[in-house]
C-alpha positions as CSV (number, residue, x, y, z in Angstrom):
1,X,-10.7,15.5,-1.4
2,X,-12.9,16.7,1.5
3,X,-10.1,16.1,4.1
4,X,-8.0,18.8,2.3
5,X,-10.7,21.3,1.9
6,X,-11.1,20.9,5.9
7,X,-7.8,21.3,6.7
8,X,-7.6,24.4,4.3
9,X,-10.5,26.1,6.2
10,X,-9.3,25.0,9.4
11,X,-5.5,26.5,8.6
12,X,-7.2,29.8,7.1
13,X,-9.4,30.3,10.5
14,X,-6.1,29.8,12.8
15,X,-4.2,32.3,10.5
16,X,-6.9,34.8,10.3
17,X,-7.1,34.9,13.9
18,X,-3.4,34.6,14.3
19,X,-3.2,37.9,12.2
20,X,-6.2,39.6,13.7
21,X,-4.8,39.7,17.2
22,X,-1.7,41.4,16.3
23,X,-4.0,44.3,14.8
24,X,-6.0,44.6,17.3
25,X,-3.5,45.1,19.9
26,X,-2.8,48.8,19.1
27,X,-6.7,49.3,19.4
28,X,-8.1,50.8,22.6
29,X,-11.5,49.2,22.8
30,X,-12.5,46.6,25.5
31,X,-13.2,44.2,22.8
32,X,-10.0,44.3,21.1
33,X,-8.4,43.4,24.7
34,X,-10.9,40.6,25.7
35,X,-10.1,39.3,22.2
36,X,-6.0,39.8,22.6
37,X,-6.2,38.0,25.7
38,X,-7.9,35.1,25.0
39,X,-6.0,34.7,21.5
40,X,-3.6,31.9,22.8
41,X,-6.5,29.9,23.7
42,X,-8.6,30.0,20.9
43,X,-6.1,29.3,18.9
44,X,-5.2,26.1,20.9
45,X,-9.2,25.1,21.3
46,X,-9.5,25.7,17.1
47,X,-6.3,23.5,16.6
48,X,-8.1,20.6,18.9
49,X,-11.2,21.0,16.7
50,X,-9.5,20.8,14.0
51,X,-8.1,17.5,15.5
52,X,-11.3,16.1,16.4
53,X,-12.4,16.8,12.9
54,X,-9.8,14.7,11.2
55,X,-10.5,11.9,13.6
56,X,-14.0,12.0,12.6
57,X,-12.9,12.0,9.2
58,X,-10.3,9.0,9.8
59,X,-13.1,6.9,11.4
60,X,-15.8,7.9,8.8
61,X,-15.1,5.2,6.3
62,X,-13.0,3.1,8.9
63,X,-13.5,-0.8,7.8
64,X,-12.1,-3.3,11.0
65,X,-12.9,-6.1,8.2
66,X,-10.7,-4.2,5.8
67,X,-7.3,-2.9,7.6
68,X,-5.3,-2.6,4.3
69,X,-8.3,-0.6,2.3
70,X,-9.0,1.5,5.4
71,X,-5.4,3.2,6.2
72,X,-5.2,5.9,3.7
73,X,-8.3,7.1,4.7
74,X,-7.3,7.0,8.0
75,X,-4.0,8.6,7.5
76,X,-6.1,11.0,5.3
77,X,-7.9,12.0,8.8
78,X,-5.0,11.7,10.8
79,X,-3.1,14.5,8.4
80,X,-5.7,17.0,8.7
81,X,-5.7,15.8,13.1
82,X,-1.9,17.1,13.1
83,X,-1.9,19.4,11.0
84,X,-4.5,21.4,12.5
85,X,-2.9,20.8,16.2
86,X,0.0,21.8,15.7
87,X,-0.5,25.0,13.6
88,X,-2.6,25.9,16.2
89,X,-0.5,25.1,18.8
90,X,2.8,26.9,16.9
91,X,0.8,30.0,16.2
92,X,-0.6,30.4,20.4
93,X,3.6,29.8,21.2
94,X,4.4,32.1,18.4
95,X,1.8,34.8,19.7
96,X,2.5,34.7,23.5
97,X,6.3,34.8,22.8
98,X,6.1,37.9,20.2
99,X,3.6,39.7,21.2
100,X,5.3,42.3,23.5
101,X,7.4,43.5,20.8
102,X,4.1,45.2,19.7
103,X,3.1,46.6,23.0
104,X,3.4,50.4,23.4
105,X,6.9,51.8,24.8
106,X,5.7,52.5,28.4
107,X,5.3,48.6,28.8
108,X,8.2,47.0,27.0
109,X,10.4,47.3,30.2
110,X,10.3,43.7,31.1
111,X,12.9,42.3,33.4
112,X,14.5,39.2,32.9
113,X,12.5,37.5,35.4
114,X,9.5,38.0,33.5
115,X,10.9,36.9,30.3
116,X,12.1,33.9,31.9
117,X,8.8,33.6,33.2
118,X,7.4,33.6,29.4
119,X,9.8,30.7,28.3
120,X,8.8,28.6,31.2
121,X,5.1,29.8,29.9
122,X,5.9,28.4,26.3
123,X,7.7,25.0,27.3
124,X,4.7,24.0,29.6
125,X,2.3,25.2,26.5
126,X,4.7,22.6,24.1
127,X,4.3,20.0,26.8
128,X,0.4,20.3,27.6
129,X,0.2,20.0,23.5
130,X,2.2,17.0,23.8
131,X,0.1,15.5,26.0
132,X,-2.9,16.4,24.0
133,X,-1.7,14.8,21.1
134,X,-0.3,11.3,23.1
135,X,-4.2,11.3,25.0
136,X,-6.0,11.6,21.5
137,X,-4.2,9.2,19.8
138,X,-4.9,6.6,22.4
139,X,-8.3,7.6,22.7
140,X,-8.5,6.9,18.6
141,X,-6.6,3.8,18.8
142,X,-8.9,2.5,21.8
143,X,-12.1,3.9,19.5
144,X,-11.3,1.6,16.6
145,X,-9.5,-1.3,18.0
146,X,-10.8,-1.7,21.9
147,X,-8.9,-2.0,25.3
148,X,-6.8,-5.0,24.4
149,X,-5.2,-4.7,21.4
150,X,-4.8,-0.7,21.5
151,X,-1.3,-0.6,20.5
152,X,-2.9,-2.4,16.8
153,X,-3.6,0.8,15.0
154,X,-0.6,2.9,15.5
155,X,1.7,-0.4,14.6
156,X,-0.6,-0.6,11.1
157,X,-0.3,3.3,10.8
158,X,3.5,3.2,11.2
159,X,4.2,0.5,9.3
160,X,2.2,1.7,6.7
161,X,4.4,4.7,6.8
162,X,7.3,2.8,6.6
163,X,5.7,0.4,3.9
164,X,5.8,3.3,1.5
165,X,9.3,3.9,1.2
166,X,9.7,0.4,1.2
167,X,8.1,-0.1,-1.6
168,X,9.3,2.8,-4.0
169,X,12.6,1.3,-3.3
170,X,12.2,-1.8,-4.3
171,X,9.8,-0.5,-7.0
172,X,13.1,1.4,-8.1
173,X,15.6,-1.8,-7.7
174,X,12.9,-4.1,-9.3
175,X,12.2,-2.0,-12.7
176,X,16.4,-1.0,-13.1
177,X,17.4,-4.8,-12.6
178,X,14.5,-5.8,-15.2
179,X,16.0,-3.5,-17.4
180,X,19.6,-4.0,-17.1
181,X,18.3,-7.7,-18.4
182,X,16.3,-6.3,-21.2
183,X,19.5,-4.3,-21.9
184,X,21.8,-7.6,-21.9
185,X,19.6,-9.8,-23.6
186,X,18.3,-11.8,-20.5
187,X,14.7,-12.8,-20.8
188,X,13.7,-12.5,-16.7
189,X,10.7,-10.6,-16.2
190,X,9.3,-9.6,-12.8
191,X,6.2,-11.5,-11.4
192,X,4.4,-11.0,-8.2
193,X,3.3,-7.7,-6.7
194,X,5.5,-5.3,-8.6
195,X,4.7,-7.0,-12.1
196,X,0.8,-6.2,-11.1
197,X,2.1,-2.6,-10.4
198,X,4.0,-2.0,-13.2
199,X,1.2,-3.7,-15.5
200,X,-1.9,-2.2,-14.1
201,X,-0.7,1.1,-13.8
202,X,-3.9,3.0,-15.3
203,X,-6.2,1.2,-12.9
204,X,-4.2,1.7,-9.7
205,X,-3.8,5.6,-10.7
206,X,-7.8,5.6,-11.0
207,X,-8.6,3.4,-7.8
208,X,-5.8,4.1,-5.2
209,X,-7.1,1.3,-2.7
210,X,-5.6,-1.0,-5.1
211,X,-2.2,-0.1,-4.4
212,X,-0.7,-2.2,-1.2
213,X,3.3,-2.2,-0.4
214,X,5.6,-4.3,-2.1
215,X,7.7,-6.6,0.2
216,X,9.7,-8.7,-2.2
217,X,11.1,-8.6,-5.5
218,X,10.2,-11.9,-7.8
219,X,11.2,-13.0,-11.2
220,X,11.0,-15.6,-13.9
221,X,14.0,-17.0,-15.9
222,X,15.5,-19.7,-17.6
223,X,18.3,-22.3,-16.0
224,X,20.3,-21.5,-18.9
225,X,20.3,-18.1,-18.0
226,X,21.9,-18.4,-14.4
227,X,25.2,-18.0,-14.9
228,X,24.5,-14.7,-17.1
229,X,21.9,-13.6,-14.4
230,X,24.3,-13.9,-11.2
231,X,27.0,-12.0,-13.0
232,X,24.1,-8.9,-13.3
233,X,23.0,-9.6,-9.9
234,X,26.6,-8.8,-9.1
235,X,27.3,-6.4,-11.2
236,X,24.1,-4.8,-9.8
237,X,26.0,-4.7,-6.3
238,X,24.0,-8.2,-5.2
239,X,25.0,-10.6,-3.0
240,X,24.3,-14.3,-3.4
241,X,22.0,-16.2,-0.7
242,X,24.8,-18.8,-1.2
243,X,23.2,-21.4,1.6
244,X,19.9,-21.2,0.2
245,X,20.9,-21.4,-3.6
246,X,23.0,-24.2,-2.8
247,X,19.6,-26.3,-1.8
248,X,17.2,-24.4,-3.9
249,X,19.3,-23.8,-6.7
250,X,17.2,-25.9,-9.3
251,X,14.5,-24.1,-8.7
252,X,15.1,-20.7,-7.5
253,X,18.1,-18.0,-6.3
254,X,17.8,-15.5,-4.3
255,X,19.6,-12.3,-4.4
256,X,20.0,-10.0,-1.6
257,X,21.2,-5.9,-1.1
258,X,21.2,-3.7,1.7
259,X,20.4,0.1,1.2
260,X,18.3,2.5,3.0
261,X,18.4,0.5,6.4
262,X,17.0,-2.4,4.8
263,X,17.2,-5.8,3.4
264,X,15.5,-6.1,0.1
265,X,15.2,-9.6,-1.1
266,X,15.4,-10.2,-4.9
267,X,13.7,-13.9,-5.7
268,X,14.6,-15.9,-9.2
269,X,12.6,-18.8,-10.2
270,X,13.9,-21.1,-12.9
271,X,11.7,-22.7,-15.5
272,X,8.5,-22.7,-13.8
273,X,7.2,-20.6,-10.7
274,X,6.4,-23.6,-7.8
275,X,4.5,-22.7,-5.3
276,X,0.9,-24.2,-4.4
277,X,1.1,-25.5,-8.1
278,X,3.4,-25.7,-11.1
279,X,3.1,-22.5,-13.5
280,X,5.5,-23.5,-16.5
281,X,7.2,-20.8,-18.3
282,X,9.2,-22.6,-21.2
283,X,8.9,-20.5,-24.2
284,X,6.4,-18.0,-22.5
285,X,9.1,-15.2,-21.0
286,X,9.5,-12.3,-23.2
287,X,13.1,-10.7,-23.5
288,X,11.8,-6.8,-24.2
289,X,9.2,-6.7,-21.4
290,X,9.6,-6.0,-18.2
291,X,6.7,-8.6,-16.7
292,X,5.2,-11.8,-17.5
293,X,2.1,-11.9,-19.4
294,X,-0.6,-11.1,-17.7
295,X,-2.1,-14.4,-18.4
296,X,1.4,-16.0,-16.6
297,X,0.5,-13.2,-14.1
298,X,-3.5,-13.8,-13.1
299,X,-2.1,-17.7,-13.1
300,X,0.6,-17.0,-10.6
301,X,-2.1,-15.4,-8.1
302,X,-5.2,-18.0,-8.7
303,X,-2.8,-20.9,-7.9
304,X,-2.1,-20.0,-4.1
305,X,-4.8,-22.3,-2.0
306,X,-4.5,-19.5,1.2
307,X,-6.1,-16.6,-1.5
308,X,-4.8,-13.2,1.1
309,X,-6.5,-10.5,0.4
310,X,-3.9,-8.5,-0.6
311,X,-3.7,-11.2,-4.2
312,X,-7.5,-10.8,-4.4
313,X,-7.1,-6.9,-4.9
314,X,-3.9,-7.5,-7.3
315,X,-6.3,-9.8,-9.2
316,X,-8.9,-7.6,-9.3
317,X,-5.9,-5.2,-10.7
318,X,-5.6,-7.4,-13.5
319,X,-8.7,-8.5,-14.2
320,X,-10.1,-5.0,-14.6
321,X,-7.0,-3.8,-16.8
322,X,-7.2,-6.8,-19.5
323,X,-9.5,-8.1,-22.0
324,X,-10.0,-11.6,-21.3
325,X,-10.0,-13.3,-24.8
326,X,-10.2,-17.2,-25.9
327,X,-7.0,-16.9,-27.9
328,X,-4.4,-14.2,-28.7
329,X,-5.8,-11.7,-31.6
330,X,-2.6,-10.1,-32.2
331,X,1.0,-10.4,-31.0
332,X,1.0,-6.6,-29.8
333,X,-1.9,-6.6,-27.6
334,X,-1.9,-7.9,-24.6
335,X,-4.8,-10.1,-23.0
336,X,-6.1,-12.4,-20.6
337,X,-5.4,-15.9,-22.5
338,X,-8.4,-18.1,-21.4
339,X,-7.5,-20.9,-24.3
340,X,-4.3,-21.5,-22.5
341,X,-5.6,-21.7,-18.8
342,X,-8.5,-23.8,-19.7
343,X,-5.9,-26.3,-21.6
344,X,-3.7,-26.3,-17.6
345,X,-7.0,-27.0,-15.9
346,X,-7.7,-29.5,-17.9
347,X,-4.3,-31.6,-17.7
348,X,-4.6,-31.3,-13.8
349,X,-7.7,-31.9,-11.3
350,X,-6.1,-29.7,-8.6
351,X,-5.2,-27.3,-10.4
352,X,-8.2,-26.9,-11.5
353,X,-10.4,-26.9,-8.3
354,X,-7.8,-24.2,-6.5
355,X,-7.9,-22.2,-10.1
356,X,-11.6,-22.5,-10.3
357,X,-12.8,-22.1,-6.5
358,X,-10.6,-19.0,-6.3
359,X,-12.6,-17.3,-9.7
360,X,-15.8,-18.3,-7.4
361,X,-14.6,-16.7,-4.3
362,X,-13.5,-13.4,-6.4
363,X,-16.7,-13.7,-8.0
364,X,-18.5,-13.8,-4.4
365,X,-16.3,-11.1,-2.8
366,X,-18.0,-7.3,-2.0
367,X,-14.4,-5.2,-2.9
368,X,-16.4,-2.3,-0.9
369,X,-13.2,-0.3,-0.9
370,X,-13.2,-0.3,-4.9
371,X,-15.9,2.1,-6.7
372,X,-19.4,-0.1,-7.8
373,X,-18.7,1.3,-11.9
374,X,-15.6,-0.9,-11.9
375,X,-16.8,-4.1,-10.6
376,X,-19.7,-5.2,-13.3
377,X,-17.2,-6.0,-15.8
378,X,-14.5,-7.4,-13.6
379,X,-17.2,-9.9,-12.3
380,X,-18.1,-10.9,-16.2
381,X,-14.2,-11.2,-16.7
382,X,-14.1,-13.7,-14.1
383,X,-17.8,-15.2,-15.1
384,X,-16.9,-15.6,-18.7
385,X,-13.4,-17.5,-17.8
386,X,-15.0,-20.1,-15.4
387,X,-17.4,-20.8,-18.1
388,X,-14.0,-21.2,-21.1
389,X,-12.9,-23.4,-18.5
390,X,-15.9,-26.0,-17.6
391,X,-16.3,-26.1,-21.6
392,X,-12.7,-27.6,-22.2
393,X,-13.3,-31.5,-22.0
394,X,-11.4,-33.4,-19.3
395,X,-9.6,-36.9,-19.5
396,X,-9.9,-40.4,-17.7
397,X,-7.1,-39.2,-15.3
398,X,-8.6,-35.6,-14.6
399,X,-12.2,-37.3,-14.2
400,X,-10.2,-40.3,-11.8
401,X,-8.7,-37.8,-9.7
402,X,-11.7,-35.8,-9.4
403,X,-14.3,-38.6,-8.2
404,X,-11.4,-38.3,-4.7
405,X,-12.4,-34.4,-4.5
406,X,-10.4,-32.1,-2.3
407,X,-11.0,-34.8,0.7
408,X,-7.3,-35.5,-0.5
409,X,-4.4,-33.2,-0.3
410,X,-4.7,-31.6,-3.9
411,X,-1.5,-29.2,-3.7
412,X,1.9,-28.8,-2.7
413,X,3.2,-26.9,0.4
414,X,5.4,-24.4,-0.6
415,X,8.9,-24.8,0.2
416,X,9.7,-21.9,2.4
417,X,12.0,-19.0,1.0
């Protein structure tokens, strides 16, 4: 990546002059002295270039439009900014506080004023780098985000930060609990943005803008399950959201556990995942996988009316990882089953519009963060499943419900969690 090549010239420059100075403080020459003096500061003015360069590089591909696309980029500028700063800044401390040990005997008598005078030296070069540091950052933040809403960029570049631990833990608590239900015979496979992780993992590992954090932890089971799940919940050192499951518990329980400082929040629907629209899921959960299928999966992301863009990149996940196919060829391989969403569309007008104007809007969309070679056959994906779905024919209450059009309410409001 060019951002580490940079930082690995930059870090080999502050070295080389780190090291230089020390030999040439036993030469004689004029040069050698002018160059001995001036060390600490051109170490501290190559540091701040070095920082300037990786702002550069932060803002280079910077998108406003595209926050989520544009962090690690920017934290891939921001890396090199700090790194270089405060290498230089530890190497000028590291040189003014050493660098008398070298001198010749005649001047190592110091007295202790003077070497108090050298600390005092050092704390007010820590605190002038400090400051340097605070005044670029909000000279970066101002750069990308304006006057007004400053404080915008470090909050995304924290919690982005913090969104990466997040989600390795529940990425971690996610796979085991799948797994402890694989191991006790529970069909409940994961769903949501951890199932696209866990499914798409090639494609993610190729395209890294793909990736976004994982927030919650969702899965699909059967009612006749619950009593069987609650006990691994338990077992698993879960607690029951008892107030919520007692007026939700029909449709969905949730789970919660606290660990690392924070709440994760483990989601079970029953049956059917009901959100925007129905997503049924009798017979259709598999008892040695750790997902849905990704048919059950592209389905649970084209159903939400409000498409974020965060779903429109897990789509794209999924879309580019599986063959879309108009039937099943073989049990073993797994595919994108356009018989089987055609046949939903065509039992439900509203179902179909959100299903269908989402394929159009993904179909529409740039995805400038994601290399041009992938897109081509994503698009066709998408193309070729629109097309399976107009050529299913409709009934008298499909064609009814559609001469009304989206004018009237077509889907539920999800109840919240």
């Amino acid at each position: 990546m060019f951002s580490n090549e940079v930082s690995f010239v930059f870090c080999a420059t502050l070295f080389a002059i780190f090291f230089l100075a020390f030999f040439m403080r036993r030469m004689e020459s004029p040069l050698a002295k002018e160059f001995c003096e001036h060390t600490q500061a051109t170490l501290a003015t190559v540091g701040v270039l070095g920082t300037f360069f990786g702002i550069y590089i932060g803002l280079l591909d910077f998108d406003v439009k595209d926050i989520d696309g544009s962090i690690p980029k920017l934290l891939d500028g921001l890396k090199l900014a700090f790194v270089t700063s405060i290498l230089g800044m530890a190497l000028g401390i590291t040189y003014r506080t050493f660098s008398g040990f070298l001198q010749p005997e005649e001047q190592k008598e110091a007295s202790s004023d003077e070497f108090l005078a050298v600390l005092k030296g050092v704390r007010a070069d820590i605190q002038k780098s400090s400051d340097t540091q605070v005044n670029l950052l909000t000279d970066l933040k101002t750069a990308i985000v304006g006057e007004s809403d400053e404080d915008t960029l470090l909050t995304s570049t924290t919690d982005a930060l913090g969104d990466l631990e997040s989600t390795e833990v529940l990425h971690e608590l996610g796979e085991a609990l799948a797994s402890r239900a694989i191991q006790n015979g529970i069909p409940m496979n994961l769903i949501g943005g951890l199932a696209v992780r866990l499914s798409c993992r090639s494609i993610l590992g190729q395209v890294p803008t793909l990736e976004r954090p994982i927030r919650n932890v969702n899965f699909v089971a059967y009612t006749k399950d619950r009593a069987r799940i609650e006990k691994l919940m338990q077992d698993a050192g879960l607690n029951a959201d008892r107030e919520f499951n007692m007026a939700n518990g029909g449709e969905r329980i949730v789970f919660l556990s606290q660990g690392r400082g924070a709440e994760s929040r483990i989601e079970v629907f029953l049956d059917r995942l009901k959100m925007n629209h129905e997503i049924p899921f009798e017979d259709r959960l598999d008892m040695e996988s750790l997902t849905v299928s990704p048919t059950d999966l592209i389905l649970s992301k084209l159903q939400i009316v409000d498409l974020a863009r965060k779903d429109a990149m897990d789509l794209f996940a999924i879309g580019a990882t599986f063959d879309f196919e108009p039937e099943p060829k073989d049990i073993e391989t797994p595919i994108v089953n356009m018989g089987y969403i055609s046949e939903l569309c065509a039992e439900d007008w509203g179902f179909y519009w959100t299903i269908t104007s989402n394929l159009r809007k993904l179909n529409e969309e740039n995805f400038s963060s994601i290399p041009r070679r992938y897109t081509p056959k994503f698009k066709e994906r998408i193309s070729t499943l629109l097309s399976e779905i107009d050529s299913v024919p409709k009934g008298f209450k499909w064609k009814a419900r559609a001469l009304l059009g989206p004018r009237v309410r077509w889907y539920e409001i999800p109840k919240a969690a």
